[in-house]
Backbone as CSV, one residue per row, in Angstrom:
resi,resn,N_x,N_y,N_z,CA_x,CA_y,CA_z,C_x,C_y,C_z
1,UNK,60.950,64.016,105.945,62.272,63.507,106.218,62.662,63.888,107.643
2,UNK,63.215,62.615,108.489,63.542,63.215,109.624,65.016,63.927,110.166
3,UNK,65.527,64.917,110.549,66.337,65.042,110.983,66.987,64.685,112.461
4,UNK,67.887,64.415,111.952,68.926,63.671,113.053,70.107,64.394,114.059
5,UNK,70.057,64.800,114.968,70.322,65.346,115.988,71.591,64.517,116.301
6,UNK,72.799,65.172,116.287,74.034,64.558,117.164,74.770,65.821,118.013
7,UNK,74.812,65.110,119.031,76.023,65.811,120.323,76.771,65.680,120.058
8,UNK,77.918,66.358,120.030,79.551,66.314,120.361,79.881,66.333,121.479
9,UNK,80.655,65.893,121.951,81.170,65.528,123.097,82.785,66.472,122.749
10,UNK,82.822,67.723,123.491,84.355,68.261,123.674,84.735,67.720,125.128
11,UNK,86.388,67.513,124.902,86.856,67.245,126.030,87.787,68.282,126.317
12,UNK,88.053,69.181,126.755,89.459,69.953,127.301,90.439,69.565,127.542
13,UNK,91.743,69.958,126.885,93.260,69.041,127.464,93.559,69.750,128.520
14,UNK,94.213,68.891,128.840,94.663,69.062,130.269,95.565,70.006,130.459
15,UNK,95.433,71.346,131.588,96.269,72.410,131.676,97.425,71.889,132.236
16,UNK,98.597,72.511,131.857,100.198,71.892,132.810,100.153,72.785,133.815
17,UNK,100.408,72.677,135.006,100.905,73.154,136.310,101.166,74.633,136.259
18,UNK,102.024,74.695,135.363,102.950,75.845,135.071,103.672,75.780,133.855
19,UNK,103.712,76.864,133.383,104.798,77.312,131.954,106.015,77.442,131.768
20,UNK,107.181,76.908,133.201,108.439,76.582,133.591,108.828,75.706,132.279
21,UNK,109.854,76.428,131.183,110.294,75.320,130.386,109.258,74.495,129.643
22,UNK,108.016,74.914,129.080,106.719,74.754,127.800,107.229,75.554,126.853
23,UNK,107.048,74.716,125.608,107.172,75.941,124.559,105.381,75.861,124.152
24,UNK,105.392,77.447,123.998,104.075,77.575,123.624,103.344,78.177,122.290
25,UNK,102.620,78.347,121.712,102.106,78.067,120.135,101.376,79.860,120.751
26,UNK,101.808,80.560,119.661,100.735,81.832,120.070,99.521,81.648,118.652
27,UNK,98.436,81.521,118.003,97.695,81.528,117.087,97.183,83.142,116.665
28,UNK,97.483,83.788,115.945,96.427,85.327,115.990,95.682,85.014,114.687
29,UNK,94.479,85.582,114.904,93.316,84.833,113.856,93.185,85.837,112.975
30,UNK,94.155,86.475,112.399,94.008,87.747,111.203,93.179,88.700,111.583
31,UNK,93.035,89.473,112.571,92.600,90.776,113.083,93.041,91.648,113.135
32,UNK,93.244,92.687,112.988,93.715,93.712,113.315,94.015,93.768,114.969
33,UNK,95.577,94.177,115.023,96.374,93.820,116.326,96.663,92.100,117.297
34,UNK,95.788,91.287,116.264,96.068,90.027,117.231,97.637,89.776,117.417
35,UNK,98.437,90.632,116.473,100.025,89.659,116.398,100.466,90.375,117.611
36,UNK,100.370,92.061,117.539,100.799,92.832,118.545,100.223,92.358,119.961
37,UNK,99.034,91.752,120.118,98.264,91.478,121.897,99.381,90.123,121.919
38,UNK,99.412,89.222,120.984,100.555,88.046,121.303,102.120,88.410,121.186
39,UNK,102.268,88.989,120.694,103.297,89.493,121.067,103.884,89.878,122.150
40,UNK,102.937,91.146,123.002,103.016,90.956,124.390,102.704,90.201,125.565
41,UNK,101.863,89.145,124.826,101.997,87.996,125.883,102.775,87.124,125.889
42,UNK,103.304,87.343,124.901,104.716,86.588,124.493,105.471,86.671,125.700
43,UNK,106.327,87.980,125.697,106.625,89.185,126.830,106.470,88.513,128.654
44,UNK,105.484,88.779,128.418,104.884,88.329,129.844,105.162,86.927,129.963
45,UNK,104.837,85.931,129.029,104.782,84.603,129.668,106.021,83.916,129.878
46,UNK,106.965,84.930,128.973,108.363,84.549,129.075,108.870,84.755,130.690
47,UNK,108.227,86.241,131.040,109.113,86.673,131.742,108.335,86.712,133.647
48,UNK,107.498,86.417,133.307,106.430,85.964,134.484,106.232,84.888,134.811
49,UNK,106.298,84.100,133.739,105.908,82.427,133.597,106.732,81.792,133.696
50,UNK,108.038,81.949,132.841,109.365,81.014,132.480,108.635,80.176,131.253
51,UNK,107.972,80.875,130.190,107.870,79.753,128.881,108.753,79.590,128.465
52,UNK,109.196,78.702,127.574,110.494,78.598,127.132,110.813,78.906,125.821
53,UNK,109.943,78.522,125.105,110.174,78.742,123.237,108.838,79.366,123.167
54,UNK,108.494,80.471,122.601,107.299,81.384,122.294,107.312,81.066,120.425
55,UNK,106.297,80.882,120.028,106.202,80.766,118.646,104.531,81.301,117.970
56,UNK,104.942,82.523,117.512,103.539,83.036,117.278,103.341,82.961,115.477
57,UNK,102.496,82.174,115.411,101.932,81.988,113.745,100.666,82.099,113.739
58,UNK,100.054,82.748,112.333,99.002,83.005,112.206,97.869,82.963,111.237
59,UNK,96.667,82.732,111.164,96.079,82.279,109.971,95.226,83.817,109.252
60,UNK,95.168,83.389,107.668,94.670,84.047,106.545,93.545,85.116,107.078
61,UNK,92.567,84.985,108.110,91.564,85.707,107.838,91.047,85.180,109.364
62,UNK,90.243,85.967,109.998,89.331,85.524,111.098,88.275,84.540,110.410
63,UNK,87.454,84.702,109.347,86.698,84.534,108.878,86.991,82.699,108.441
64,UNK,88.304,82.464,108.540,88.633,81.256,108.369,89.077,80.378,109.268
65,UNK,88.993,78.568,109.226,89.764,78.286,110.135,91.511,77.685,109.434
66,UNK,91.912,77.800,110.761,93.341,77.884,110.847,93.392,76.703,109.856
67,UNK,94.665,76.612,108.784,94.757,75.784,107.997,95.385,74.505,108.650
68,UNK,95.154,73.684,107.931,95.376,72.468,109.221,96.629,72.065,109.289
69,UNK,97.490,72.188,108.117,99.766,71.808,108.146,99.443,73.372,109.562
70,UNK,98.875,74.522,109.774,99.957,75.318,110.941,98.992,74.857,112.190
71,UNK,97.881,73.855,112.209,97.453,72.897,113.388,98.288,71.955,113.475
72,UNK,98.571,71.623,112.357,99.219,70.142,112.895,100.892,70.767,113.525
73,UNK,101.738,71.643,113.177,102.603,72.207,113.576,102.735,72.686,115.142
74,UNK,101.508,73.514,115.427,101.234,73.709,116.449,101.149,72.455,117.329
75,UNK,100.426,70.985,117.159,100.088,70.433,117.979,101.620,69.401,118.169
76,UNK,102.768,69.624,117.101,104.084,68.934,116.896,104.526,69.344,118.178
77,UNK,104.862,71.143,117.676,105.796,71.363,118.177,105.633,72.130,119.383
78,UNK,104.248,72.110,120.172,103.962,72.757,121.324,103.807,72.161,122.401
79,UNK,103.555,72.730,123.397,102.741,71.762,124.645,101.783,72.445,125.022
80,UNK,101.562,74.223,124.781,100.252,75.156,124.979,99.859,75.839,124.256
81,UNK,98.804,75.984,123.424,98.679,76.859,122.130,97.919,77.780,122.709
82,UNK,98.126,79.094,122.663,96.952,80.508,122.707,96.384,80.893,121.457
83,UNK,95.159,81.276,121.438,94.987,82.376,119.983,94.537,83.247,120.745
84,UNK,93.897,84.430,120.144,93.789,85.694,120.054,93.013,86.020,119.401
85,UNK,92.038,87.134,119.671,91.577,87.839,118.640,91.833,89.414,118.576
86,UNK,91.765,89.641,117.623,92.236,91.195,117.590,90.978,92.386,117.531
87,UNK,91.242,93.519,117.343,90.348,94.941,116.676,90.690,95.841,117.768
């Protein structure tokens, strides 16, 4: 039997200029400390950057992927999503 070989093709979205007035999606992937490292980048991007709405949510387990209603949320109600990993 032969196996069949496919590429994916990722594309990268496009970075904005600057974080002047973005609200941005923080993701922490169930690690130990990911909420606390976003948290303080929270911090910073507010106050270095000018983000505007910081919103940090997070999924069940590293071991999993993010459930897809807090993707699709993220991709609603953001314009930059971060994740994180923690330990």
């Amino acid at each position: 039997m032969a196996v069949e070989t496919v590429k994916l093709l990722t594309v990268r979205a496009p970075r904005p200029r600057d974080l002047r007035g973005k609200r941005v999606g923080l993701l922490a992937n169930g690690k130990a400390n990911s909420e606390e490292f976003l948290m303080a980048l929270a911090t910073l991007l507010r106050e270095r950057y000018g983000a505007d709405r910081l919103a940090i949510v997070g999924k069940p387990s590293a071991n999993r992927v993010a459930p897809a209603d807090v993707l699709d949320r993220l991709a609603a109600h953001c314009d930059v999503v971060v994740t994180a990993v923690g330990d």
